[in-house]
C-alpha positions in Angstrom: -109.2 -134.1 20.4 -109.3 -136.7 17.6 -110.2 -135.5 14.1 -112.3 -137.3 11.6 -112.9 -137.0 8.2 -116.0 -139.3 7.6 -115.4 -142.5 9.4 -111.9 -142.1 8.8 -109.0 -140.5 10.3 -107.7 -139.0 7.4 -108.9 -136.7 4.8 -109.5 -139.3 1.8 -109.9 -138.3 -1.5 -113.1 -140.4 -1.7 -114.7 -138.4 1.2 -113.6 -135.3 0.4 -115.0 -135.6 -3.4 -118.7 -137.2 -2.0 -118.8 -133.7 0.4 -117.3 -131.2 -2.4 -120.0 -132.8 -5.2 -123.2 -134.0 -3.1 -122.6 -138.1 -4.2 -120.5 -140.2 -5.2 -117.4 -139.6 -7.7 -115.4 -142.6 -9.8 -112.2 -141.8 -11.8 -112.1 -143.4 -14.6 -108.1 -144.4 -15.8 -107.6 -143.9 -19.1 -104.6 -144.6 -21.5 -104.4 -141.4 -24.0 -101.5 -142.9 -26.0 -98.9 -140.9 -25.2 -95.2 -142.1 -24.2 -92.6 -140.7 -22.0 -89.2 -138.3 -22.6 -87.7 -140.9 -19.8 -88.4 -143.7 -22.5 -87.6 -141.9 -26.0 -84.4 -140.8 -25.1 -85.9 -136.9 -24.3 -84.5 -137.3 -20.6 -83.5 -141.1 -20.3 -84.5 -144.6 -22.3 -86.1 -147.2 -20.3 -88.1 -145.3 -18.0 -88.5 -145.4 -14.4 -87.2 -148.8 -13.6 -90.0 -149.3 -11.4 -92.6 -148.4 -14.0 -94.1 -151.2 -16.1 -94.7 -151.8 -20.0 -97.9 -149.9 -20.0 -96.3 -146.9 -17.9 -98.0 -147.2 -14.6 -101.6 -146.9 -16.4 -102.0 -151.5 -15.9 -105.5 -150.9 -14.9 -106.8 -147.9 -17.2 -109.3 -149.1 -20.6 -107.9 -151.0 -23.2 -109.8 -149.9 -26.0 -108.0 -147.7 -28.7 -110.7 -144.7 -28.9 -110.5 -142.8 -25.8 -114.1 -142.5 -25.3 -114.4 -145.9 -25.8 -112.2 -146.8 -23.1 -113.8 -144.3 -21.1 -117.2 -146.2 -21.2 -115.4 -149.5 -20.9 -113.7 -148.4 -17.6 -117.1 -146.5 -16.5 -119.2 -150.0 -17.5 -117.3 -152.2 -14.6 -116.9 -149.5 -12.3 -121.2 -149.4 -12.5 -121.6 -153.7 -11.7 -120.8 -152.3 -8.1 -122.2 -148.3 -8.1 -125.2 -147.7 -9.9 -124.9 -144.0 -9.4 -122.4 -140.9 -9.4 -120.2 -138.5 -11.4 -116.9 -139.0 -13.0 -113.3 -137.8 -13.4 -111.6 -138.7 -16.5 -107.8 -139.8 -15.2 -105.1 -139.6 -17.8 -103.1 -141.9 -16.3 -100.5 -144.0 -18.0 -97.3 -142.7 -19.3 -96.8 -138.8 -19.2 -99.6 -137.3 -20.2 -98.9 -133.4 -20.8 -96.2 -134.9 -23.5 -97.5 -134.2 -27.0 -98.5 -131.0 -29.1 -101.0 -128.6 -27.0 -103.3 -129.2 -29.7 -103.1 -132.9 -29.6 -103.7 -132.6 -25.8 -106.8 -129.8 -26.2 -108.3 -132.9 -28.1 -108.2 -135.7 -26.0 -108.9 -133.3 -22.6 -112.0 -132.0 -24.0 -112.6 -135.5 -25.5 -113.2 -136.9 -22.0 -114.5 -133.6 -20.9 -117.5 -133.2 -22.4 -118.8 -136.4 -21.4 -122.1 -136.8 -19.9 -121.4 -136.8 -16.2 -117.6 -136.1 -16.4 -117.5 -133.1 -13.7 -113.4 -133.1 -13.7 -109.8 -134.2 -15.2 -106.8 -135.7 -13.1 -103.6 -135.3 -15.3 -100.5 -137.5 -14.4 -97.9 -136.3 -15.8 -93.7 -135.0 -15.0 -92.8 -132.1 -13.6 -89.7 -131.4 -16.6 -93.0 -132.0 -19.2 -95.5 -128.4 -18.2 -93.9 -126.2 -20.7 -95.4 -122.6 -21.2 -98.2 -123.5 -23.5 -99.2 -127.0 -21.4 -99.6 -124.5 -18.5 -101.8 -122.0 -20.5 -103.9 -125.2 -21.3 -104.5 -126.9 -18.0 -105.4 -123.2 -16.8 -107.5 -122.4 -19.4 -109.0 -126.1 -18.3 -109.1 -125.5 -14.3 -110.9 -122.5 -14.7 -114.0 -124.6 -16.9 -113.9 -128.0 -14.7 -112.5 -129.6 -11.5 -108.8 -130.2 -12.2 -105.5 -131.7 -10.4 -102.0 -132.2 -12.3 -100.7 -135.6 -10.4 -96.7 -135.6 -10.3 -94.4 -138.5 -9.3 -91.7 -136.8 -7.0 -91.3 -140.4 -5.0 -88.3 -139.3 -2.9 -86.3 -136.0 -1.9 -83.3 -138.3 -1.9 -81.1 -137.6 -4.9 -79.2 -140.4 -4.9 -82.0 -142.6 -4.8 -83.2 -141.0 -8.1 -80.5 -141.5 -9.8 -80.7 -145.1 -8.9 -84.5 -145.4 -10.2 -83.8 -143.3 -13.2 -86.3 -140.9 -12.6 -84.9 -138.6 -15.0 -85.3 -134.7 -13.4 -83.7 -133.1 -10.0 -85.8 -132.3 -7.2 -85.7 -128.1 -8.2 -87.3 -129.2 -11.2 -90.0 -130.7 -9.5 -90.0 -127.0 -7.2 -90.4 -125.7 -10.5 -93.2 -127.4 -11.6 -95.5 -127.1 -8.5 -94.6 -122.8 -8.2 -95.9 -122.3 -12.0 -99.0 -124.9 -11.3 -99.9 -123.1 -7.9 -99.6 -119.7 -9.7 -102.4 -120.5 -11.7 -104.3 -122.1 -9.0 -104.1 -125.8 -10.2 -104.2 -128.2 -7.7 -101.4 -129.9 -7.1 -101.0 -134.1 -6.2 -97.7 -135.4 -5.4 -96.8 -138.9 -5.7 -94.3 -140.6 -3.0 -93.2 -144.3 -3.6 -92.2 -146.3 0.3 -89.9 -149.1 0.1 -87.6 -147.8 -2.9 -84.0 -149.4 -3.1 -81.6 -148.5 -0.4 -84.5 -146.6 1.5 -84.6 -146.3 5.0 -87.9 -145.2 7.4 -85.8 -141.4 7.9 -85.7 -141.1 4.1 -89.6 -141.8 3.5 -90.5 -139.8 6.4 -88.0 -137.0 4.9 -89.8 -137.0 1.3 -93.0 -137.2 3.4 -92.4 -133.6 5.4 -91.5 -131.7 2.4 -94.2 -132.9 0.0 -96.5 -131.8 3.4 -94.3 -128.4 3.3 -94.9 -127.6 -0.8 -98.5 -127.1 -0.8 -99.5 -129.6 -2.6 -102.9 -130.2 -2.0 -103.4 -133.9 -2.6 -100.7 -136.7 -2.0 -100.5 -140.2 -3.1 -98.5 -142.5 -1.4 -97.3 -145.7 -3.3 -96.0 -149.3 -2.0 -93.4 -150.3 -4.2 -94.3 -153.2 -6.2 -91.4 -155.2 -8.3 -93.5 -156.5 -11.5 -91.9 -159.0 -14.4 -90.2 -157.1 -16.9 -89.3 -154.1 -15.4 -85.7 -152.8 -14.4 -86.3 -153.2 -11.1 -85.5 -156.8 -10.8 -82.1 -156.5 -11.6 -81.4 -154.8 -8.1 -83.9 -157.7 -6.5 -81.8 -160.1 -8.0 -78.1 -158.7 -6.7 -79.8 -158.0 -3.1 -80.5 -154.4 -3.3 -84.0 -154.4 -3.5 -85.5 -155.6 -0.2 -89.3 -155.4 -0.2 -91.1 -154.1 3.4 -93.5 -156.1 5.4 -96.9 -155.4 5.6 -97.0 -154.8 9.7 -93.6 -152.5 8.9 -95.7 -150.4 5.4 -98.9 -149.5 7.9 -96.3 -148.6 10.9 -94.8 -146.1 8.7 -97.8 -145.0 6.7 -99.2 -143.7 10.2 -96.3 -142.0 10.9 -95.9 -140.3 8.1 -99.9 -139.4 8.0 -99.1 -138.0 11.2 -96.7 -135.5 9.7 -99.1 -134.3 7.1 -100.7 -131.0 7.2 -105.0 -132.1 8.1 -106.2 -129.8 5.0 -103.8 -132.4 2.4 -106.5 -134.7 0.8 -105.0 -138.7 0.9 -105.2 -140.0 -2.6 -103.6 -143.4 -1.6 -102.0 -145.2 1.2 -101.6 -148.3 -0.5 -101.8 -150.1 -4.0 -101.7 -153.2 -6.3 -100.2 -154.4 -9.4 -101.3 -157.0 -11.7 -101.3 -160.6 -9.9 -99.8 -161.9 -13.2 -97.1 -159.5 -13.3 -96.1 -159.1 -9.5 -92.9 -160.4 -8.0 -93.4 -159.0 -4.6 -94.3 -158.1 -2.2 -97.2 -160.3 -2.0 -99.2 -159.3 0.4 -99.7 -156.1 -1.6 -102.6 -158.2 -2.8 -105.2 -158.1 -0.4 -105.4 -154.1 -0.8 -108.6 -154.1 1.5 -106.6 -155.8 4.2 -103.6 -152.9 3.8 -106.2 -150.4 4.3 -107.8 -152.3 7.2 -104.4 -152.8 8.9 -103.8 -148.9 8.6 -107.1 -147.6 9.6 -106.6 -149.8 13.0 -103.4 -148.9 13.3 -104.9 -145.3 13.8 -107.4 -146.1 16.4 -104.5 -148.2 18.2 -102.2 -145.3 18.4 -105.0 -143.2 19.2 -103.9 -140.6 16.1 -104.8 -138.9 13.0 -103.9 -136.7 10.0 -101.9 -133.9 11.3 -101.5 -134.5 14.5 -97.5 -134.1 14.4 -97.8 -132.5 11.1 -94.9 -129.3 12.0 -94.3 -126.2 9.0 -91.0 -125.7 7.6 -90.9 -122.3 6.4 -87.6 -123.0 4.7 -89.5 -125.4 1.9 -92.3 -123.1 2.2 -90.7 -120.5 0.7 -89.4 -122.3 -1.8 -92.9 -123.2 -3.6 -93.9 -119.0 -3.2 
């Protein structure tokens, strides 16, 4: 029996928020300030050599005062909804990386906006030391909050090559002490990294499905101007995916996912003036399009091969 979730045949994150809040709910990206231990030399320099100048946070506010930016973001997002709630996203660079009281600041800052019913913190998992963790708890228990993490593969070798900075039982770390204290969990995964084959996404895919995460993001990788990435375009080991080959393995790995996992992202976009390829990573609404037919061709949905691995299971109890 097909399952739907809304008109769609996955559990978004846009209709799961409408049903938990009554209406409508916008998050609103926001760029706190803070930098990165994969950039200051804490874990690596140079970051992610995917990630761009502005640390993955190209479309948060661009106004120094936080709440400024906050109303900057919130003033486009209402030219096309006149009505809803927001979510304050801390978005760009790592954002659990300062003093707890420099954090307790800018979280409440955005919290006790009018309207604000909940925080989404990006962040790493080698950055939720034991005071950070007493914070986002003391947090969860006020508002609606979820601690986003970038895992992006299981593969080791393949973070080594994009200098993501931490080993995968870091990351297993991370997500136990977050799920102890009843923090929702996001995990990121990136498709179409260096060297990557369908197996390998599909691998990270059924063990971010097996941590209990309970929201997952999945990213196309875009190669933008000025990042390390381009290096490896340029010597032939970056090979971007096309578009027909992204939704084909999108669905499968939906498939695979357990149906109570809420879908943050299937696709994205990068600045135009920045991107390299792939191109057609552009037309965003025509991604989604491509995917949500792709379900209705295949005559499948979220969950539908989804199959527990009590072996990873354990390893997040």
């Amino acid at each position: 029996m097909i399952k739907m979730w809304g008109d769609k045949r996955y559990n978004s994150i846009n209709n799961y928020l409408r049903e938990h809040f009554g209406e409508k709910v916008f998050k609103i990206s926001l760029d706190a300030g803070f930098t990165c231990p994969n950039r200051d030399g804490t874990a690596g320099y140079g970051g992610c050599i995917f990630c761009s100048e502005r640390g993955s946070g190209d479309f948060a506010g661009t106004k120094k005062n936080l709440v400024d930016q906050f109303y900057e973001v919130k003033e486009m997002m209402n030219r096309k909804w006149k009505e809803g709630k927001y979510i304050g996203y801390f978005q760009a660079y790592t954002n659990t990386y300062a003093p707890v009281e420099v954090l307790r600041e800018k979280y409440y800052s955005i919290l006790e906006l009018e309207d604000v019913v909940g925080l989404a913190i990006a962040t790493r998992p080698d950055c939720l030391p034991e005071l950070v963790l007493e914070l986002l708890e003391e947090i969860n228990k006020k508002t609606y909050l979820w601690v986003e993490l970038g895992l992006q593969t299981t593969k080791e070798d393949t973070a080594k090559l994009i200098n993501r900075g931490y080993r995968l039982d870091t990351y297993i770390n991370a997500v136990r002490e977050l799920k102890k204290r009843n923090i929702r969990v996001v995990t990121h995964a990136i498709f179409g990294l260096p060297g990557e084959t369908r197996e390998d996404m599909l691998k990270t895919v059924e063990f971010i499905g097996n941590t209990g995460s309970w929201g997952i993001k999945i990213h196309l990788l875009h190669l933008m101007e000025k990042t390390r990435m381009v290096k490896l375009y340029k010597e032939g080991i970056l090979k971007f995916l096309e578009m027909d080959e992204y939704v084909e393995i999108v669905v499968d790995a939906v498939e695979r996912l357990p149906e109570s996992m809420v879908i943050h992202r299937l696709t994205g976009d990068s600045p135009r003036n920045l991107l390299i390829g792939p191109m057609w990573s552009l037309k965003k609404w025509e991604v989604l399009n491509a995917i949500d037919r792709r379900f209705t061709e295949r005559d499948t949905w979220q969950g539908k091969n989804f199959v527990p691995n009590r072996e990873i299971e354990k390893l997040f109890v």
